[in-house]
N, CA, C and O atoms as a Maestro MAE file, in Angstrom:
{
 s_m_m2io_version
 :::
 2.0.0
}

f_m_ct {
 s_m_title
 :::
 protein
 m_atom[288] {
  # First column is atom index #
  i_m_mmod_type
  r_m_x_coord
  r_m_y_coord
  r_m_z_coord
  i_m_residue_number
  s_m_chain_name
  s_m_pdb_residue_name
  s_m_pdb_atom_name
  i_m_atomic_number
  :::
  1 25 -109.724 199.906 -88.005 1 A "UNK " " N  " 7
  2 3 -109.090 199.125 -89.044 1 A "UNK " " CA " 6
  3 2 -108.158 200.012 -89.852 1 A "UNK " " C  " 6
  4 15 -108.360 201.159 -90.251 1 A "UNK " " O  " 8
  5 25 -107.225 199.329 -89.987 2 A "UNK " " N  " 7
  6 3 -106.006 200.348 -90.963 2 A "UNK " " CA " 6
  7 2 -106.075 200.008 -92.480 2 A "UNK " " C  " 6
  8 15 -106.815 199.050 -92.705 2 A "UNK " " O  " 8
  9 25 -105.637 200.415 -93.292 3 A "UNK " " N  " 7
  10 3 -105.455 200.045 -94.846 3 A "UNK " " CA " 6
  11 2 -104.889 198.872 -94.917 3 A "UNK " " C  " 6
  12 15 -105.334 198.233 -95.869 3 A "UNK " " O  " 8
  13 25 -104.019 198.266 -94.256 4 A "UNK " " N  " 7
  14 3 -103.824 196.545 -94.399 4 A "UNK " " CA " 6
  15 2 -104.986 195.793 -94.206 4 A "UNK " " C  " 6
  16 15 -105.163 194.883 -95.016 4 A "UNK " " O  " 8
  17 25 -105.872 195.961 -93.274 5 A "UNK " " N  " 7
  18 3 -106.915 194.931 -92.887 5 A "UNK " " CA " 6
  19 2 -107.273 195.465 -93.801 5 A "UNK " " C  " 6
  20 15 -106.760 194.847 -94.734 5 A "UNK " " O  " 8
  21 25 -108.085 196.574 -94.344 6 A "UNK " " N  " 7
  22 3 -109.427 196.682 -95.348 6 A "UNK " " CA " 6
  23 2 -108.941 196.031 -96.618 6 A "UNK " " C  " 6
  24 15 -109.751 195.408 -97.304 6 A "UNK " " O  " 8
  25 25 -107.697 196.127 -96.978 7 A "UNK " " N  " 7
  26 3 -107.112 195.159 -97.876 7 A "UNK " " CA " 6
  27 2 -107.146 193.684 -97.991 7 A "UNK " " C  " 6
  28 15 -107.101 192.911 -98.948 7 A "UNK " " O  " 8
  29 25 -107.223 193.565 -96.920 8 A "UNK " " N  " 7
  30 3 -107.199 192.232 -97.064 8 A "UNK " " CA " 6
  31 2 -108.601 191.115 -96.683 8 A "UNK " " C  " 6
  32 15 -108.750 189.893 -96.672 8 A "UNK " " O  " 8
  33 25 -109.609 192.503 -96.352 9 A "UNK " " N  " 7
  34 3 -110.654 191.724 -96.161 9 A "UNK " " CA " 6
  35 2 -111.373 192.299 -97.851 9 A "UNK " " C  " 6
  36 15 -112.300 191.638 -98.318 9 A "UNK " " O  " 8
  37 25 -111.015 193.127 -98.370 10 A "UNK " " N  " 7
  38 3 -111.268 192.936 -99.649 10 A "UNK " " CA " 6
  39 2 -110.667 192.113 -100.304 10 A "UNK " " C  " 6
  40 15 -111.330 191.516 -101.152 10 A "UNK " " O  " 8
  41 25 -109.638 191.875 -100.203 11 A "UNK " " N  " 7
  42 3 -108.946 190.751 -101.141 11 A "UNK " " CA " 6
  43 2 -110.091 188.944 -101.013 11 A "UNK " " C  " 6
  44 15 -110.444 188.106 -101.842 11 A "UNK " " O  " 8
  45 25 -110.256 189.095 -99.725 12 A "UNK " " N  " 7
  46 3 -111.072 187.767 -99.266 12 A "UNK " " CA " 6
  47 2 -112.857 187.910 -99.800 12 A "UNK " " C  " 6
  48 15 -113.407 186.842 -100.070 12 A "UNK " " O  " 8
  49 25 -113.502 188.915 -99.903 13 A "UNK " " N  " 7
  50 3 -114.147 189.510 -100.154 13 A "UNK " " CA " 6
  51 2 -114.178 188.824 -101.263 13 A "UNK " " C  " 6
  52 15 -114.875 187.822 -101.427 13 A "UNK " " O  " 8
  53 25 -113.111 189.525 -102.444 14 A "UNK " " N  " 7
  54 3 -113.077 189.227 -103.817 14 A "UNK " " CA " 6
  55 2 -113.118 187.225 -103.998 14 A "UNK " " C  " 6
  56 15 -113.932 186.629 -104.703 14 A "UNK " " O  " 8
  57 25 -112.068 186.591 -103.192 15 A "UNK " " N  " 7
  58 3 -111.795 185.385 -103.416 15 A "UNK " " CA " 6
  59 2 -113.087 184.585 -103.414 15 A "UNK " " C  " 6
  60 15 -113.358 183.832 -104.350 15 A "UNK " " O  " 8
  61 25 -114.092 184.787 -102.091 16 A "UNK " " N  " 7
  62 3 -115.343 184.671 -102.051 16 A "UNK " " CA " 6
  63 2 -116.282 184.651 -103.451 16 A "UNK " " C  " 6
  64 15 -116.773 183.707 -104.070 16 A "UNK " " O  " 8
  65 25 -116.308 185.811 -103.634 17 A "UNK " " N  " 7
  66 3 -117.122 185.984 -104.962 17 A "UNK " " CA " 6
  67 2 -116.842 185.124 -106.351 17 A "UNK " " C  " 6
  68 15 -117.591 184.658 -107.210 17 A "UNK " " O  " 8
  69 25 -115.364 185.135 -106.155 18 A "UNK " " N  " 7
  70 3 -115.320 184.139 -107.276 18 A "UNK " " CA " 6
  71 2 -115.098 182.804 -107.612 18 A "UNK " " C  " 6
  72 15 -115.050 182.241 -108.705 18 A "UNK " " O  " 8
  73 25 -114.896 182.158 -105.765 19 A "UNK " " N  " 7
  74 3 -115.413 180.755 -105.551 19 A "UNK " " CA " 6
  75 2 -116.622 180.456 -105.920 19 A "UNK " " C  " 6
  76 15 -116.937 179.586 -106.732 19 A "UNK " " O  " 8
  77 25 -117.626 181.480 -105.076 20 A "UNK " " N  " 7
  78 3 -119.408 181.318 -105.419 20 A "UNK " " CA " 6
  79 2 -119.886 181.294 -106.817 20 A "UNK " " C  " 6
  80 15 -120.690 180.412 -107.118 20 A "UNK " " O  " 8
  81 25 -119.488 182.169 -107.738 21 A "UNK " " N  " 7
  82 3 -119.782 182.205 -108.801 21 A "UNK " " CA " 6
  83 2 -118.962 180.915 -110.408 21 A "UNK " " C  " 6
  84 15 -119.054 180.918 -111.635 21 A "UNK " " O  " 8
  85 25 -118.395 180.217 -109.579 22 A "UNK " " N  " 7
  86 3 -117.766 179.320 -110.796 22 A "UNK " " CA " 6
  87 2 -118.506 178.156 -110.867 22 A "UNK " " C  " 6
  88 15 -119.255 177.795 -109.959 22 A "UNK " " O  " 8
  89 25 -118.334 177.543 -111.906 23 A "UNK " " N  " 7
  90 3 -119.221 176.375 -112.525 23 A "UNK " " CA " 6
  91 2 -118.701 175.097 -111.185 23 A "UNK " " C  " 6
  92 15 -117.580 175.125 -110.677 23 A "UNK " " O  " 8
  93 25 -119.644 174.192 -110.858 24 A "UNK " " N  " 7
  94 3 -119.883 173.559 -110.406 24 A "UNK " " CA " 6
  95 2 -119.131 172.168 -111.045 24 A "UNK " " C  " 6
  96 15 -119.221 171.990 -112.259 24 A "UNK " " O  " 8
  97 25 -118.491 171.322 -110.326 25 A "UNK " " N  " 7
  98 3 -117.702 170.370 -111.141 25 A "UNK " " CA " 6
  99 2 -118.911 169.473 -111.266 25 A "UNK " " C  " 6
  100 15 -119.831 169.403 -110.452 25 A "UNK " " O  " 8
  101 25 -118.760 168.645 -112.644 26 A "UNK " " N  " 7
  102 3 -119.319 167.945 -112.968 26 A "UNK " " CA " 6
  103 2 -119.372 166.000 -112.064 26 A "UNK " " C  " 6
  104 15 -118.476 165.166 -112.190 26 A "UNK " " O  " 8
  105 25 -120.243 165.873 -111.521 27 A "UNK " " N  " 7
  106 3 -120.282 164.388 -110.490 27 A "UNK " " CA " 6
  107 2 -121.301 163.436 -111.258 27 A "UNK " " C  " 6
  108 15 -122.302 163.724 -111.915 27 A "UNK " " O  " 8
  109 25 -120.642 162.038 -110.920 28 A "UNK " " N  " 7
  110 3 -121.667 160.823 -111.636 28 A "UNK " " CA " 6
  111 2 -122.423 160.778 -109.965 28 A "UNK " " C  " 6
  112 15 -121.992 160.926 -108.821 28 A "UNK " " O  " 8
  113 25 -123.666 160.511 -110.539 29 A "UNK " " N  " 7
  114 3 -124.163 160.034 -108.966 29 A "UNK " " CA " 6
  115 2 -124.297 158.705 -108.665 29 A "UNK " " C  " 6
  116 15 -124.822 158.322 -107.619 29 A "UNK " " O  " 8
  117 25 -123.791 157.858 -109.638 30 A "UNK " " N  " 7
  118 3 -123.744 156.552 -109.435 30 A "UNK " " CA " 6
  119 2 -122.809 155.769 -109.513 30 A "UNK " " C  " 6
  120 15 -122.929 154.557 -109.335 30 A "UNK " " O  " 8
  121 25 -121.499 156.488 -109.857 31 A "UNK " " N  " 7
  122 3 -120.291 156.016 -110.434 31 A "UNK " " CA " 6
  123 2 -119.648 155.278 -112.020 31 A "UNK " " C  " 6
  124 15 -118.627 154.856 -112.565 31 A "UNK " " O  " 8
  125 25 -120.709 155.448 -112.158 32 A "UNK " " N  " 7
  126 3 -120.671 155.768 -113.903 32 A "UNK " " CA " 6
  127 2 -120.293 156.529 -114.422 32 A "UNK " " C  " 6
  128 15 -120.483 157.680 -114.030 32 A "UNK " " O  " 8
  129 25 -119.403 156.201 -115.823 33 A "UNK " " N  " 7
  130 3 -119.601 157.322 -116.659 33 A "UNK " " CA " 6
  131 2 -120.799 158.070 -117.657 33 A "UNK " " C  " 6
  132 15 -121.483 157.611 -118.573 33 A "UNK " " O  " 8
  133 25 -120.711 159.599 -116.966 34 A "UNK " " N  " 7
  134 3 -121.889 160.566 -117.434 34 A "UNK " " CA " 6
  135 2 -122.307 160.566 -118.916 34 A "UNK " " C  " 6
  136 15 -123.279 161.218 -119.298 34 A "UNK " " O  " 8
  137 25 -121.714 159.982 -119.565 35 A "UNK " " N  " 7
  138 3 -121.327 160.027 -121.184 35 A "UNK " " CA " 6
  139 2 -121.666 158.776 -121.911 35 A "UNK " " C  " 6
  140 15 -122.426 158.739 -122.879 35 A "UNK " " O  " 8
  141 25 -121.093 157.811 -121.419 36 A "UNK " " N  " 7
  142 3 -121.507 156.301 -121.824 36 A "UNK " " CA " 6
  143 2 -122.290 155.595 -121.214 36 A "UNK " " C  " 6
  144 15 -122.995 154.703 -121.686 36 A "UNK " " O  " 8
  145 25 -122.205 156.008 -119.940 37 A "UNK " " N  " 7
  146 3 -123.301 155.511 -119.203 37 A "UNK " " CA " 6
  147 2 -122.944 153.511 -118.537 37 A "UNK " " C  " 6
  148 15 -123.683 152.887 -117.776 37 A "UNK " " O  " 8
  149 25 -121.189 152.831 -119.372 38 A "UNK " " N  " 7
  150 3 -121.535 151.776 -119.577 38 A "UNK " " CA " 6
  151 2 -120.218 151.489 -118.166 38 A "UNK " " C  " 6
  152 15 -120.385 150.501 -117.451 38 A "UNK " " O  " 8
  153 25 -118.963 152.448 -117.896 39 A "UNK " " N  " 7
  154 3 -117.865 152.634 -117.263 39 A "UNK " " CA " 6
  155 2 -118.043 153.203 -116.105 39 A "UNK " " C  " 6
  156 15 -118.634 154.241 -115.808 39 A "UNK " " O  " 8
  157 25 -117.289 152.174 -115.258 40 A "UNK " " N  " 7
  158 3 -116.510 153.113 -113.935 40 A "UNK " " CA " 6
  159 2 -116.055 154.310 -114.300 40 A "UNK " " C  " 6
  160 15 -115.338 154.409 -115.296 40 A "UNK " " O  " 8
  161 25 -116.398 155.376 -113.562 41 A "UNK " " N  " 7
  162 3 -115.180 156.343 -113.560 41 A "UNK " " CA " 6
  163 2 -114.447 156.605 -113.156 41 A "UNK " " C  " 6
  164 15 -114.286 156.224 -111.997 41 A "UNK " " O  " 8
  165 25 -113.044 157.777 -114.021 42 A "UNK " " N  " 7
  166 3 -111.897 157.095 -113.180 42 A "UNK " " CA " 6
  167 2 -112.235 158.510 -112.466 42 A "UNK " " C  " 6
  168 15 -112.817 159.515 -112.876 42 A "UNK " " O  " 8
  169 25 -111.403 158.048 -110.759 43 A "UNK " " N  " 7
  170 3 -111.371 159.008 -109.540 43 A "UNK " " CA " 6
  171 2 -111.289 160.659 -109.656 43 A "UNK " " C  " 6
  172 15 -110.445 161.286 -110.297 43 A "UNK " " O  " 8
  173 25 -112.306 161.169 -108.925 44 A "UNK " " N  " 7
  174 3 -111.968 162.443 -109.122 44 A "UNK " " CA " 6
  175 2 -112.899 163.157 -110.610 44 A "UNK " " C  " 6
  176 15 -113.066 164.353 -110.376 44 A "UNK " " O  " 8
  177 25 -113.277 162.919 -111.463 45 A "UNK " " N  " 7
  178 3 -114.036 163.267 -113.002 45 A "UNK " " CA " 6
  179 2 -115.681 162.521 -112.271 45 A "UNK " " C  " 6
  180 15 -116.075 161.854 -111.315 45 A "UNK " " O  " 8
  181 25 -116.084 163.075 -113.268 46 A "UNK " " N  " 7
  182 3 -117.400 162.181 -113.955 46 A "UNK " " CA " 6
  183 2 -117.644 161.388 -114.902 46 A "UNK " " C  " 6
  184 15 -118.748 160.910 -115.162 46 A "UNK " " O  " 8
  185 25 -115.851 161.055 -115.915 47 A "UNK " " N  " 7
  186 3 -116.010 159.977 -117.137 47 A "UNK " " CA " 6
  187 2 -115.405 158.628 -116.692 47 A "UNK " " C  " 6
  188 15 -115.143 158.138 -115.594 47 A "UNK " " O  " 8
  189 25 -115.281 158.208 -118.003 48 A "UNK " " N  " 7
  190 3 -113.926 157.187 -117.868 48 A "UNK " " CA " 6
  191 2 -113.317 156.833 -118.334 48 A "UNK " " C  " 6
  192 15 -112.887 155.680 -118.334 48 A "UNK " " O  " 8
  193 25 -112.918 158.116 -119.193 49 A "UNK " " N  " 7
  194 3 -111.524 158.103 -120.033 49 A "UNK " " CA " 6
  195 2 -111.696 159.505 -120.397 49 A "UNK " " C  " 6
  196 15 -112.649 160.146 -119.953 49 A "UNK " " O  " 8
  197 25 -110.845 160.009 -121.167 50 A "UNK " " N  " 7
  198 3 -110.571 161.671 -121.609 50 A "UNK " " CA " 6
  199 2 -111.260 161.798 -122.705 50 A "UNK " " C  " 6
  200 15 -111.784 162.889 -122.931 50 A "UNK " " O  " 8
  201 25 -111.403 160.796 -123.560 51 A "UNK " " N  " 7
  202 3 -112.576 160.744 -124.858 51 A "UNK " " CA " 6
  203 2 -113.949 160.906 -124.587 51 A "UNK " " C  " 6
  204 15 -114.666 161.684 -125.217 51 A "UNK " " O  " 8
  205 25 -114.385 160.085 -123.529 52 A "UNK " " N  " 7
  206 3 -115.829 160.911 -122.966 52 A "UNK " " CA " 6
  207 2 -116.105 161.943 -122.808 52 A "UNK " " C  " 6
  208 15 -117.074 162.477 -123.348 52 A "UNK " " O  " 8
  209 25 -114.944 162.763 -121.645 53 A "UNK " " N  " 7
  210 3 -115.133 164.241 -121.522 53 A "UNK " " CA " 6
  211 2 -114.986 164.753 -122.898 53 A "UNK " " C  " 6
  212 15 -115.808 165.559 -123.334 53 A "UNK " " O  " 8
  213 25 -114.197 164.424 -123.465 54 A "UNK " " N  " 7
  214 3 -114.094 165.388 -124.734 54 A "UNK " " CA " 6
  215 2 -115.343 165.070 -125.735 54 A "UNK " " C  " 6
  216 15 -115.810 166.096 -126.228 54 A "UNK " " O  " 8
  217 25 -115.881 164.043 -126.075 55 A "UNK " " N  " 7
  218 3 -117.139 164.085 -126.594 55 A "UNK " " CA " 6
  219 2 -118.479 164.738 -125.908 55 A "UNK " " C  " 6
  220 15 -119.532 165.150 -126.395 55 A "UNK " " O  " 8
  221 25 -117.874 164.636 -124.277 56 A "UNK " " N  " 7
  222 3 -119.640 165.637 -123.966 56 A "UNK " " CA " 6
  223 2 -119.060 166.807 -123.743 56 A "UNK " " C  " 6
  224 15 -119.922 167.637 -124.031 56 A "UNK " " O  " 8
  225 25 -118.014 167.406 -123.365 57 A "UNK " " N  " 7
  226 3 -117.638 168.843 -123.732 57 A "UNK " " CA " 6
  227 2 -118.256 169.281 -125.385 57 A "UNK " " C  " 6
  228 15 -119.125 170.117 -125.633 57 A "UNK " " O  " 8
  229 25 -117.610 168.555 -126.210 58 A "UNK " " N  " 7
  230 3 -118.018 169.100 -127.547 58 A "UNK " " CA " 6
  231 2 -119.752 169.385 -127.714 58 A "UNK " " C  " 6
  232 15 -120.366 170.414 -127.995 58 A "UNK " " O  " 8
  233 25 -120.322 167.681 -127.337 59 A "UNK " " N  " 7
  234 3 -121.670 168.109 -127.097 59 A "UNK " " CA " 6
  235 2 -122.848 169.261 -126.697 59 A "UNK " " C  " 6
  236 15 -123.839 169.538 -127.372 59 A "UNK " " O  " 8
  237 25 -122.381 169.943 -125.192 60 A "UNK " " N  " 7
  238 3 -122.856 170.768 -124.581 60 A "UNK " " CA " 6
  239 2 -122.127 171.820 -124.971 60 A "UNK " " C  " 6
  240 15 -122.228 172.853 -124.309 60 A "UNK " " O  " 8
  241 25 -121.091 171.773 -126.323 61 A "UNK " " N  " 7
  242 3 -120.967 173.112 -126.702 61 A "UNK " " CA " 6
  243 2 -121.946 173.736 -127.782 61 A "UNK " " C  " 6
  244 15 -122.480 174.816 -128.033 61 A "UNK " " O  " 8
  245 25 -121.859 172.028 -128.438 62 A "UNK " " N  " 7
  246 3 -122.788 172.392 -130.029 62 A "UNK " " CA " 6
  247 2 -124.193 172.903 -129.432 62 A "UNK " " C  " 6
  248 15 -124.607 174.008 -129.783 62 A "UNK " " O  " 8
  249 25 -124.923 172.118 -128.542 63 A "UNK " " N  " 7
  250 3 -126.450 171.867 -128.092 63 A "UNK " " CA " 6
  251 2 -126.331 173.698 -127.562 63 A "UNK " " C  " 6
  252 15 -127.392 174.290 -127.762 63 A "UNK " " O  " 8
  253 25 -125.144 174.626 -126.912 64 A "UNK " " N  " 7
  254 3 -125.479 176.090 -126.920 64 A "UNK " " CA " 6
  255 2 -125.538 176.835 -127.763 64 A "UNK " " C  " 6
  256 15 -126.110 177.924 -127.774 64 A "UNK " " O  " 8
  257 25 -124.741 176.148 -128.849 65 A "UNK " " N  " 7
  258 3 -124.747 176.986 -130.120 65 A "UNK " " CA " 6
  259 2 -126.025 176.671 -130.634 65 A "UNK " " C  " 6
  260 15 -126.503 177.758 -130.962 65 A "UNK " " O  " 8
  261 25 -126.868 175.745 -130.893 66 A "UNK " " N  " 7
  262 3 -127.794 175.602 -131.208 66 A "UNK " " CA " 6
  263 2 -129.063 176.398 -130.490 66 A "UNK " " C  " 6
  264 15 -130.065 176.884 -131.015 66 A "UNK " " O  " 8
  265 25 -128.716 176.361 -129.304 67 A "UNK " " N  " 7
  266 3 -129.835 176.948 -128.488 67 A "UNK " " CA " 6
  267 2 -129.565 178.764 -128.994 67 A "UNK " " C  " 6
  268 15 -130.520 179.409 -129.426 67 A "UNK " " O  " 8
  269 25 -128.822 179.100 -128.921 68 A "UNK " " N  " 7
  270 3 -128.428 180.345 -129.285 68 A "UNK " " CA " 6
  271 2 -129.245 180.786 -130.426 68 A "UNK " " C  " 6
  272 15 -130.281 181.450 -130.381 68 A "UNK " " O  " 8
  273 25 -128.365 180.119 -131.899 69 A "UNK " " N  " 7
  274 3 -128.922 180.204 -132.782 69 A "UNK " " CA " 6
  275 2 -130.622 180.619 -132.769 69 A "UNK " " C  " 6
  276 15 -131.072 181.691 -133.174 69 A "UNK " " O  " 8
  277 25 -131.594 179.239 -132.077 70 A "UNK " " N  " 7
  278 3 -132.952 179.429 -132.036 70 A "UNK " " CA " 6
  279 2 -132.917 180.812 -131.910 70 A "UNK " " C  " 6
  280 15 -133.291 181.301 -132.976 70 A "UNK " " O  " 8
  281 25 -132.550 181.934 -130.833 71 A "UNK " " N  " 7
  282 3 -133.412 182.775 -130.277 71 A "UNK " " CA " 6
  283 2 -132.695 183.929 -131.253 71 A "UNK " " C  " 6
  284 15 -132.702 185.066 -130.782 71 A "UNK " " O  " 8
  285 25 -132.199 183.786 -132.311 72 A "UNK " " N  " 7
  286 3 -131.502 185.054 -133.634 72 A "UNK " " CA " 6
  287 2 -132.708 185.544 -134.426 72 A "UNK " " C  " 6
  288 15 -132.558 186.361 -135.335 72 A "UNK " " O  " 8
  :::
 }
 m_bond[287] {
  # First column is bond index #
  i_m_from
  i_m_to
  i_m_order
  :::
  1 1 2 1
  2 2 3 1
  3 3 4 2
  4 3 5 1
  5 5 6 1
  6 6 7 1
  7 7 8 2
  8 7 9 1
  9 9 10 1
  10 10 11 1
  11 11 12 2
  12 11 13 1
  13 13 14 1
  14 14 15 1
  15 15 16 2
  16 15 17 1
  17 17 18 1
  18 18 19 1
  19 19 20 2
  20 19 21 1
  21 21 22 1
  22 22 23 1
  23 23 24 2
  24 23 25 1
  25 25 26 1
  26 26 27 1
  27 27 28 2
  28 27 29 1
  29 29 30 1
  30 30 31 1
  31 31 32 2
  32 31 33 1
  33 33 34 1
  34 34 35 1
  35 35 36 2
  36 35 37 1
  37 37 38 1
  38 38 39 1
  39 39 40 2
  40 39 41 1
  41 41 42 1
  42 42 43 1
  43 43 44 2
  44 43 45 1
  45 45 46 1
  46 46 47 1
  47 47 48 2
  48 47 49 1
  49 49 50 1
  50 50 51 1
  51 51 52 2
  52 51 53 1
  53 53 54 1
  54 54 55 1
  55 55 56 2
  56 55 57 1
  57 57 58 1
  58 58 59 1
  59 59 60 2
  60 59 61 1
  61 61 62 1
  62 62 63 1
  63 63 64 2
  64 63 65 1
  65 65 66 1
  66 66 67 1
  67 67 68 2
  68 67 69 1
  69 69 70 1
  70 70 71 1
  71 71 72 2
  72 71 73 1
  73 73 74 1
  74 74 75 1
  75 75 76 2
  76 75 77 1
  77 77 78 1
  78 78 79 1
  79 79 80 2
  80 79 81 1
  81 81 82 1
  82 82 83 1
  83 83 84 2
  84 83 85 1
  85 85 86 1
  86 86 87 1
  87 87 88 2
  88 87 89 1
  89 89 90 1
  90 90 91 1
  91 91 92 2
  92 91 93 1
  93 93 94 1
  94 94 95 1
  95 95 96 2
  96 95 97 1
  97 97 98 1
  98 98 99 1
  99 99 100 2
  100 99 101 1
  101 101 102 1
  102 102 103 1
  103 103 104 2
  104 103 105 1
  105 105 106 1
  106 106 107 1
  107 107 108 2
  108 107 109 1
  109 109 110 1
  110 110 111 1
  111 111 112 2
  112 111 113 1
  113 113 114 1
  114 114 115 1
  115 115 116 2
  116 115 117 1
  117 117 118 1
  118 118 119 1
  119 119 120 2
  120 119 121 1
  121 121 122 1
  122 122 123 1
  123 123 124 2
  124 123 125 1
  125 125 126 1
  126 126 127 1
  127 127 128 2
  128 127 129 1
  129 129 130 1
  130 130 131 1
  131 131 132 2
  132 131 133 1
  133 133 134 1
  134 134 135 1
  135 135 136 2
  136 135 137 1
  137 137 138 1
  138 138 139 1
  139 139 140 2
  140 139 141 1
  141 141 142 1
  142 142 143 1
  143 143 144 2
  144 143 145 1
  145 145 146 1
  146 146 147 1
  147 147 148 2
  148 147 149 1
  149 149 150 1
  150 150 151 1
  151 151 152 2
  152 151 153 1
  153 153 154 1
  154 154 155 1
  155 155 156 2
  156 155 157 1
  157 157 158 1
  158 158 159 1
  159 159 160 2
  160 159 161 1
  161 161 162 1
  162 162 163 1
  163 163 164 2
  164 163 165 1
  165 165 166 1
  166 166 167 1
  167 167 168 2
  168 167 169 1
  169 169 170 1
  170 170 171 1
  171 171 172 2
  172 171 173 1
  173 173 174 1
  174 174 175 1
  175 175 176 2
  176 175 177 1
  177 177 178 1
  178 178 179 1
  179 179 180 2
  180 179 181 1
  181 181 182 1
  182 182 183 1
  183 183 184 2
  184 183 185 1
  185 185 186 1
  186 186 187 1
  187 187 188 2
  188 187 189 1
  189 189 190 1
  190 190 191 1
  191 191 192 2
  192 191 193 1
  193 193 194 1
  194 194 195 1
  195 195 196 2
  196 195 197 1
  197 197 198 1
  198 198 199 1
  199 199 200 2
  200 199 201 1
  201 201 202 1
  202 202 203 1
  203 203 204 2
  204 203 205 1
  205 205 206 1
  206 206 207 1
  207 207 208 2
  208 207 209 1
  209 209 210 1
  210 210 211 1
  211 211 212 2
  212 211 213 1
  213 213 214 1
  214 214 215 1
  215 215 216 2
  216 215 217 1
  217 217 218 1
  218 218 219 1
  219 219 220 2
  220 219 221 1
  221 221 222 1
  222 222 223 1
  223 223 224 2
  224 223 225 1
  225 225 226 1
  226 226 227 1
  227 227 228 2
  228 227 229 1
  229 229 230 1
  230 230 231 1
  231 231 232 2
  232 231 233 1
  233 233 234 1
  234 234 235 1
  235 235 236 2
  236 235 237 1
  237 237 238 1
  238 238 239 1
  239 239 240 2
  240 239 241 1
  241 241 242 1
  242 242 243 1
  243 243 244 2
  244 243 245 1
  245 245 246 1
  246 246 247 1
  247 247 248 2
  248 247 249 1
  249 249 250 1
  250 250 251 1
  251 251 252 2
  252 251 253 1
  253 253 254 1
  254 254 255 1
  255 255 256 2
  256 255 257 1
  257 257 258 1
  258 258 259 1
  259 259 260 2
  260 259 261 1
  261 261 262 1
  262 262 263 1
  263 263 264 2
  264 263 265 1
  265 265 266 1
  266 266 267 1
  267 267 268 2
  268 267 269 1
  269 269 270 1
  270 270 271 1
  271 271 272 2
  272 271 273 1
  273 273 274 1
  274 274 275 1
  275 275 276 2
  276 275 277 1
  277 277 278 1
  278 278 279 1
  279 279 280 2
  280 279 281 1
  281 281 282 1
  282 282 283 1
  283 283 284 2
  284 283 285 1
  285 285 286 1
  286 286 287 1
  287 287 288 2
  :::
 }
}
């Protein structure tokens, strides 16, 4: 192997690692929205509208800060 291949199987190497390691997209398993629980969602998300995500984004930010907090 020459310095191009080892390059580039490190480069793939790297791409690997940081496919494996990223957050997992969020899926309804029923086609609901994850949030209201009452909506279709629209294609592709887990809500069904941008106000959902943005209310359970905010949610599961506060509920870490909180969890955090506990263990100070």
């Amino acid at each position: 192997m020459d310095e191009a291949d080892l390059a580039q199987k490190r480069e793939q190497d790297m791409i690997k690692a940081a496919l494996s390691s990223r957050e997992r997209s969020l899926q309804s398993p029923d086609g609901k929205c994850i949030w209201c629980k009452d909506e279709i969602i629209v294609v592709g998300t887990a809500f069904c509208s941008a106000e959902c995500g943005d209310d359970y984004n905010k949610y599961q930010r506060e509920m870490k800060q909180r969890l955090g907090r506990q263990y100070q």
